[in-house]
Structures are given as C-alpha cells and as structure tokens.
N, C-alpha and C positions, 0 to 999 in steps of 0.2 A: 095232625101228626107230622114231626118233622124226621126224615131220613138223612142221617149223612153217611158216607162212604167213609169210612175208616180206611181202609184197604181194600184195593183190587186188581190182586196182582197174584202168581201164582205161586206155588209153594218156595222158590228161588227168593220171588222179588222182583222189581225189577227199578235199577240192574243190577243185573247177577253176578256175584263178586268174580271178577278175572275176565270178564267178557266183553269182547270188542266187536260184539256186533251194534250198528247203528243206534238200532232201536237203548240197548242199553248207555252210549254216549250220547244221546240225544238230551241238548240243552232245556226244551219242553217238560214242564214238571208235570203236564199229566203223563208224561212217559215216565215217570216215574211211582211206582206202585209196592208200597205196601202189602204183606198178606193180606188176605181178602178178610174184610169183617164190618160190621155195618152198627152202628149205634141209632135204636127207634125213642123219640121220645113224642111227649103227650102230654097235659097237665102237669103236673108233678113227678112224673113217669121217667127213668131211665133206664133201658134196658138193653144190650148190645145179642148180638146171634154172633156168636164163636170170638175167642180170642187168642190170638196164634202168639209169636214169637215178636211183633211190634208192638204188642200191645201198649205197653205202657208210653211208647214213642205217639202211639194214635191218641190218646187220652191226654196226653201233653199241649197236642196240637187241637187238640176238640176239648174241652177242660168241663167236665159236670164234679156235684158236687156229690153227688147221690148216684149209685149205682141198684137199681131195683132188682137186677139180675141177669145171669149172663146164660142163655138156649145154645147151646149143642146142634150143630148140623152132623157131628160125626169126629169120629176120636185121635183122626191125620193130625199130628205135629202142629201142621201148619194152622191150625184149628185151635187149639188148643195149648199149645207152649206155654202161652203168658199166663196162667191162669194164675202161676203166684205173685202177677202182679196186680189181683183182687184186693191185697196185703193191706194199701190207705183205704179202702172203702170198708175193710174189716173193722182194722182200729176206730173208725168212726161212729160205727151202724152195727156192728156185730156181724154174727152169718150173712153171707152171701149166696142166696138163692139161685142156685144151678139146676136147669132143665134140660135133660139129657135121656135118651135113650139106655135102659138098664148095662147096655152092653157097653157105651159109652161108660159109665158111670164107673164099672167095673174097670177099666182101663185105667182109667183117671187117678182111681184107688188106689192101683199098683206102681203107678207114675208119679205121682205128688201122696206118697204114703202120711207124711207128716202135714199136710192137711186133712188128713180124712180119719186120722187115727185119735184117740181119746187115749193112748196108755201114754208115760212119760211125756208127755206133752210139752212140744220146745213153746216158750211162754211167746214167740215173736210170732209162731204162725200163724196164717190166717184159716180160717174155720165155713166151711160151705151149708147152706141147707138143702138136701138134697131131693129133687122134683122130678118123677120117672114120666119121662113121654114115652104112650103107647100108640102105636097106631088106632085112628079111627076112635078118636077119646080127646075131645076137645078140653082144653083149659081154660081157665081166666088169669090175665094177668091187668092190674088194675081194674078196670070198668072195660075193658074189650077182651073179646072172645077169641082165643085163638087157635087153627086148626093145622096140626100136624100136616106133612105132606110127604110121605115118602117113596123115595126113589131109588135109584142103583147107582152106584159108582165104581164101575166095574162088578167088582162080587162083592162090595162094602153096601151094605143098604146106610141112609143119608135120609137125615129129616130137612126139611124146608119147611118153613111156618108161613101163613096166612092170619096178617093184622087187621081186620079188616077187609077193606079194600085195598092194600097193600102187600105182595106175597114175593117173598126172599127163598129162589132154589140158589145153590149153588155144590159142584162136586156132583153135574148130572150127566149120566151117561144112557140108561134109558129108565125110562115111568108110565107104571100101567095106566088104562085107561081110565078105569075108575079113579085114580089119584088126580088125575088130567082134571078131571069133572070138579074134583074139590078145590081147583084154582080157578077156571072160567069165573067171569065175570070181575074179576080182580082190576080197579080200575090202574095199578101199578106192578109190573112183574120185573121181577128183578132173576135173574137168569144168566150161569156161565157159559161163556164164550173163548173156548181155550186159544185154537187157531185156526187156520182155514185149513191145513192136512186133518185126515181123519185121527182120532188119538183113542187106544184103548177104551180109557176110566171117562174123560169128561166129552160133551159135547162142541163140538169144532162150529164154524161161522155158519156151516152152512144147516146141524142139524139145529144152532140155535133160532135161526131166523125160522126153520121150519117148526118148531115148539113153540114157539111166538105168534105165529100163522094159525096154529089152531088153538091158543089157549087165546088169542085174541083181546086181550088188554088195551084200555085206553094210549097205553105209556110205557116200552119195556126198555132196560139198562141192559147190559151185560158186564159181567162180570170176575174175576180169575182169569183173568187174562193173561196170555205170553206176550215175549217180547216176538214173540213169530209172527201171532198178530199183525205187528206191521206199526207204524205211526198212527199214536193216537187222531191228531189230524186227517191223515190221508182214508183211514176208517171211518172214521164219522161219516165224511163225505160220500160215502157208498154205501151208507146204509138208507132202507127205506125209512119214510116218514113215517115217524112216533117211535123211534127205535134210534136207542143212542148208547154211546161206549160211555159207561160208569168212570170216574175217576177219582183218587184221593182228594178228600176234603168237599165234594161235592152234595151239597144238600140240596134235599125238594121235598116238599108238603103235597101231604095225602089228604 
C-alpha cells in the first residue's frame, strides 16, 4: 500500500496569504503545506480521505487516473471544499463514491446542492455515490477491511480510518478509550500535530507525541500542521525516533 501526503498543512495553508512570519517566507518547500489530505493506493485502488479547497492543485501534482473514492473525516471546509473537483473523475467513471458520516453527508447536500440533487439537473455536474460510515461498523473498500475511528474535535465528532496496518486521524482533540484500542497495533499512525501552545479543537506537539506513546505504532507522521510549529527542519530534529513531520508530496509503503 502506497501513501502520499497530499497536504499537511492547516486550515490557512501554509503560507498564509499576508503573513510575514518566517515560517511562512521560508524558501524550504516542506514549509510549504497544502490542506491536509492524503491519497492511499493499492492494486488498482485509488482512494483519497478528505478533499479540501487544494484539491485539484494536489491531484495535478500526484496525477491518477482512477479515483475509487473520496472518506470523510468531517464536514470543516478545509476538508471538503474541493469536492467539485471530483468533476474529471465523474466524466470518466460515472458516480463517485463518498464515505462519510450521515451528518457529514447532510452538510455536503446543503453545500454542493447541484451535486446531490436529481431535479433540473445542470448536465456538467458531477454525481456522488453515497456511503454512510457508522461508528463501530466496519467496511470494505477493494479487498481490505476498513475500520472507522472516531474522535472529538472539539464538540465536532471526526472519523479516522484504519487500512490495514495503516491508520489516518487527523482534527484530533481527544478519543476514548475504547477507540484508542481500535488503532493499537497499527504498524503506521498518521496523526495531527497543530503546534507546541495548547489549542482548543486539535492536538498540540506535546498531546501528540503522548497519543503516539500509547497507541505505540511501528512509524507515526504528524500532520495539519501550523506554521507555529516552527521549521520543518529544526522539528524533525527533536522529535523521537520513529516519529517524523508529514510533508507535501511525501510517499511511504505500508
């Protein structure tokens, strides 16, 4: 299974239109980040977990030909934006299978009305198939099994998926126990890391190295990153061993 990093950068970007702090003039293109979004493939498998407002810019630069379907962490903009740029995979392949949380789904409806709607039909739009993830109700997608994981993002509850031995949170602020239990063993965790100050909604450097700690993975990323964070380089450097800053366009095999 291959992963690449579409984006991992936080709702902004980075850098953030108007801003002169370092991090955002920094010549280093991993300081440079895309909305967070991650493309998994597999055999003949394509299938991405959220697509925000770079989408089509991410897809440009990672180029498939076949889109299997695009999972739902949650209904934030930054998540979600591009979704009408499913559009060439439509024309292609027909509906585009979307995996989402009902509430998600519902949003989506209200947002991109003339995707979701059958009356008057504008003949350009593109058309979704729609896939309800329930907690604790695993799915198949291809030949691998995959198991919802849900958490808090602030008061937004937030799915993370489990491929395998490979498991994408991101938009985590805290997760029960038992949720905890359905990641262990995960030989790859992929996990947000906002900044080192504490923040409301997401998990900051230090509660993610402690989710890390107990969920205990071969290999963990982090991911949705600020530019508060700090320099991609000078982060890396202080993090423990098996634990590394996620960056656009970076791929690893599961």
């Amino acid at each position: 299974m291959r992963i690449t990093f579409l984006g991992t950068g936080t709702s902004q970007g980075i850098p953030i239109i108007g801003s002169k702090h370092p991090v955002c003039l920094s010549d280093d293109v991993k300081d440079k980040r895309l909305r967070v979004s991650v493309l998994i493939s597999w055999d003949d498998y394509n299938y991405v977990i959220d697509c925000g407002p770079d989408f089509r810019q991410q897809l440009l630069a990672n180029p498939v030909e076949k889109l299997d379907g695009v999972l739902f962490t949650h209904e934030h903009s930054d998540h979600t934006a591009g979704l009408d740029d499913i559009r060439p995979f439509f024309f292609r392949q027909g509906d585009v299978p979307i995996y989402a949380h009902q509430r998600v789904v519902d949003s989506l409806r209200k947002r991109f009305d003339y995707i979701f709607t059958d009356e008057n039909r504008y003949p350009g739009a593109p058309s979704v198939a729609i896939n309800v993830v329930n907690n604790n109700q695993d799915f198949t997608l291809g030949n691998i099994p995959i198991r919802p994981i849900s958490a808090n993002h602030n008061r937004v509850q937030v799915f993370g998926y489990r491929f395998g031995g490979f498991t994408y949170m991101t938009d985590v602020k805290t997760i029960d126990e038992e949720e905890i239990e359905k990641i262990k063993g995960s030989k790859v965790l992929v996990v947000n890391a906002l900044r080192e100050e504490a923040h409301h909604s997401h998990f900051n450097l230090e509660e993610a190295l402690a989710f890390v700690e107990k969920v205990k993975p071969e290999t963990a990323y982090f991911t949705h990153i600020s530019h508060h964070l700090g320099f991609h380089a000078e982060v890396e450097k202080k993090l423990p061993k098996g634990v590394h800053l996620a960056y656009d366009g970076l791929e690893i095999e599961v």
